[in-house]
C-alpha positions as CSV (number, residue, x, y, z in Angstrom):
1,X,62.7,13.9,109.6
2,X,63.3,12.3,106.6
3,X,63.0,8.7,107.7
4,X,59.6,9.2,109.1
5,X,58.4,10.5,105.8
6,X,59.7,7.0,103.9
7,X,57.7,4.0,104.9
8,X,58.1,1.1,103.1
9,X,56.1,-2.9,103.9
10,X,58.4,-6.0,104.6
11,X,58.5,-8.8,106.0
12,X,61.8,-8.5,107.3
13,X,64.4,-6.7,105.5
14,X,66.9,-6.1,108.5
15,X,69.1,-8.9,107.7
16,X,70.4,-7.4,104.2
17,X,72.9,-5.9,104.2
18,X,73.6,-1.9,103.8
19,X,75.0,-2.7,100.5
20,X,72.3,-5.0,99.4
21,X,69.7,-2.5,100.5
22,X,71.2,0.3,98.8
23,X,71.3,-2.2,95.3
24,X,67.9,-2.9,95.2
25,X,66.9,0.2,96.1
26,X,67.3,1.4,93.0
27,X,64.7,-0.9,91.3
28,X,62.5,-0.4,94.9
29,X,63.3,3.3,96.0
30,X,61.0,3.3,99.0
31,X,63.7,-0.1,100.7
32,X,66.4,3.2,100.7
33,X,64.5,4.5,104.1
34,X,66.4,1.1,105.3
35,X,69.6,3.1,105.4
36,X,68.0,6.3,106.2
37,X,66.7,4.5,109.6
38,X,70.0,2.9,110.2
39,X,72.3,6.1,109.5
40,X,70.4,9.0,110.0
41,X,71.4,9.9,113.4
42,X,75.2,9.4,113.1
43,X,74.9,11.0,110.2
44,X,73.2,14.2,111.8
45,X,75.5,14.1,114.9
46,X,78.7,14.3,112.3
47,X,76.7,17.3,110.5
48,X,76.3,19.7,113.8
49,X,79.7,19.1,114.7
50,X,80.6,20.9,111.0
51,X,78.0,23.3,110.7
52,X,77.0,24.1,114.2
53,X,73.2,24.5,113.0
54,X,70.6,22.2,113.6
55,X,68.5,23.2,110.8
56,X,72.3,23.0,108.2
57,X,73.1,19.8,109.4
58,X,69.8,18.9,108.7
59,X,69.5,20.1,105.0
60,X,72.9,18.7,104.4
61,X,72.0,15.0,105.9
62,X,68.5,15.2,103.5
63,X,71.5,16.3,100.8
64,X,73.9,13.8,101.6
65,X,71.3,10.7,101.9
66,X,70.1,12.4,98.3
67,X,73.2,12.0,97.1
68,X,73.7,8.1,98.4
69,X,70.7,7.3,96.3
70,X,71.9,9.3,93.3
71,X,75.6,7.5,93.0
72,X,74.3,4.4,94.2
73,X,76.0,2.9,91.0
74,X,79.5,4.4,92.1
75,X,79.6,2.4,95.5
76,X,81.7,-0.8,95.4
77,X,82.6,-2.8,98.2
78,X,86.2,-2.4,98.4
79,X,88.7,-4.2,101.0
80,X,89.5,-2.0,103.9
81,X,86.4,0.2,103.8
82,X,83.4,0.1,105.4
83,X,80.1,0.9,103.7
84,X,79.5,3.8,106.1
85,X,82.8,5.2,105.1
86,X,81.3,5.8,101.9
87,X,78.3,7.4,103.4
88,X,81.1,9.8,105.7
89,X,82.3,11.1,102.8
90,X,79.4,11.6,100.7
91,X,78.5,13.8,103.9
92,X,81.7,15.5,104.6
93,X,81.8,16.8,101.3
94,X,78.0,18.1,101.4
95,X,78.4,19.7,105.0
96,X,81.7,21.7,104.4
97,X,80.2,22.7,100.9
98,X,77.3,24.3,102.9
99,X,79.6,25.2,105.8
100,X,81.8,27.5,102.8
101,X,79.0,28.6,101.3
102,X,77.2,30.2,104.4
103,X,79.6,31.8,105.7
104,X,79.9,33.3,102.2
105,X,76.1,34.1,102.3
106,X,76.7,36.0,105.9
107,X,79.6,37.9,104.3
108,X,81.8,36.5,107.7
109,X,85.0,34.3,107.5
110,X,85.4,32.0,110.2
111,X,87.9,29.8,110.5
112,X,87.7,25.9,110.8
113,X,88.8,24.0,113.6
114,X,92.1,22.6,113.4
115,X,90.6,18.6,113.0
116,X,88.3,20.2,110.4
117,X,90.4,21.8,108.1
118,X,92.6,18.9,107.7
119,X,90.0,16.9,106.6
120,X,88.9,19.6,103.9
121,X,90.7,18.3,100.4
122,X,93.7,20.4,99.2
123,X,94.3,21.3,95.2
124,X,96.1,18.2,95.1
125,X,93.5,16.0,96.6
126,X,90.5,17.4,95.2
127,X,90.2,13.6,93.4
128,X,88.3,13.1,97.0
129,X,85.2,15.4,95.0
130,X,85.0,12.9,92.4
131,X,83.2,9.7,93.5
132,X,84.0,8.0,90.3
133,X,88.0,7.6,91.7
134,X,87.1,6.8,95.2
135,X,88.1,3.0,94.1
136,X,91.5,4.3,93.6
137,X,91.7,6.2,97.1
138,X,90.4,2.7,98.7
139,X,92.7,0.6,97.1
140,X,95.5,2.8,97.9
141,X,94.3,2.7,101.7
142,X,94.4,-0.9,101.8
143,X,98.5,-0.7,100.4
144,X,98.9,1.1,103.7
145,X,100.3,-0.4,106.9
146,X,96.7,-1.6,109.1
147,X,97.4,1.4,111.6
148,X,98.2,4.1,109.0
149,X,95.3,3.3,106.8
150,X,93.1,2.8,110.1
151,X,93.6,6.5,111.3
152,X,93.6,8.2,107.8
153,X,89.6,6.0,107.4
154,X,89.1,7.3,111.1
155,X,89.5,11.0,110.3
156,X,89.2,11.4,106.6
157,X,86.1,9.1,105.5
158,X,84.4,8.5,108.9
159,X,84.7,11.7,109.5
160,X,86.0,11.6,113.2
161,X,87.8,14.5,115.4
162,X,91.5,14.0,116.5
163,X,90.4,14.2,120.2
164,X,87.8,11.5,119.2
165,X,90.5,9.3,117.9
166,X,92.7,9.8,120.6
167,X,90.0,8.4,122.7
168,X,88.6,5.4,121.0
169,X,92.3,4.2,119.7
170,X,93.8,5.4,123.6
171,X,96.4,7.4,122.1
172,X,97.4,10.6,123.3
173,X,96.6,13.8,121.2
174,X,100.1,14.2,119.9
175,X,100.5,10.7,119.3
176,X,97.2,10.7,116.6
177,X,98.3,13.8,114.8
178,X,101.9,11.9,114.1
179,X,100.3,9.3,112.9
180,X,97.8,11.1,110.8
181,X,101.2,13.2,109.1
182,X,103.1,9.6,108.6
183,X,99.9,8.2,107.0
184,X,99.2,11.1,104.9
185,X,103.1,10.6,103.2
186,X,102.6,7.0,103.0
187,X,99.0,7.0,101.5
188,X,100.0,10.0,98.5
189,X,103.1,7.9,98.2
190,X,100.9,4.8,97.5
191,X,98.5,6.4,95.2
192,X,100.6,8.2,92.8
193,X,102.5,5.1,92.5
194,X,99.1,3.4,91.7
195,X,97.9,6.3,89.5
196,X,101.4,6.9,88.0
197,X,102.8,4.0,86.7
């Protein structure tokens, strides 16, 4: 796919980090096949599990690393975030974008899984659209208590299912969507208090 039409010479490049290689790929384009290598898969994996089309997820994970390359100037290494949370969301928004829009195309409504329409942005949150104020959404995370801003970057930005939380954090079902409904008061509590005041 689209790594394997990127090449790019080095003499060894895998020590830098994600960051650093997405930095200097904008004065060296061909070094952003680094993160292509690194997240393509993952990224692909997330994509079917949305659009339930090899050949969608595909065309949104080409979209999505697009995308990367375009706002490379947006990314900012914030505390609490990862830098493939950035790349998550980036995707997220892509997939259910072409998710929307095909089912408009087949004339069909379907309706999301449960895990996936929560993590679709209400009118309130639609700030989550807007790269340039994902700073703001960070630095609200990182106001949070560790486990309430651990499971909102689990589902929200990383992109992960309840029932894949549940698993990796050995909670029970139940247990992760508390959490996630305690979280979700605590972070819009944090981050109109931020963007407020």
């Amino acid at each position: 796919m689209l790594a394997d039409i990127m090449s790019f010479t080095t003499t060894d490049l895998s020590t830098l980090t994600d960051a650093e290689v997405l930095a200097r790929s904008q004065k060296e384009p061909e070094l952003f096949a680094i993160l292509v290598r690194r997240y393509e898969a993952a990224l692909l994996r997330r994509a079917r599990k949305i659009l339930f089309s090899p050949e969608d997820a595909e065309e949104a994970v080409q979209d999505a690393f697009t995308k990367m390359y375009l706002y490379a100037d947006k990314y900012h290494a914030q505390e609490g975030a990862s830098f493939s949370s950035w790349m998550y969301t980036i995707l997220n928004r892509v997939a259910y974008t072409k998710y929307v829009a095909r089912r408009k195309e087949s004339g069909q409504r379907a309706d999301l899984e449960p895990e996936h329409y929560e993590s679709l942005p209400d009118a309130r949150a639609e700030f989550i659209e807007d790269l340039s104020i994902r700073n703001e959404v960070i630095s609200a995370l990182a106001k949070l208590p560790e486990t309430a801003s651990k499971i909102l970057r689990l589902q929200f930005i990383e992109g992960k299912t309840q029932e894949e939380i549940a698993e990796s954090e050995r909670l029970s079902i139940p247990a992760v969507k508390t959490r996630v409904h305690r979280a979700k008061k605590l972070f819009k509590q944090a981050y109109d208090e931020q963007h407020y005041s």
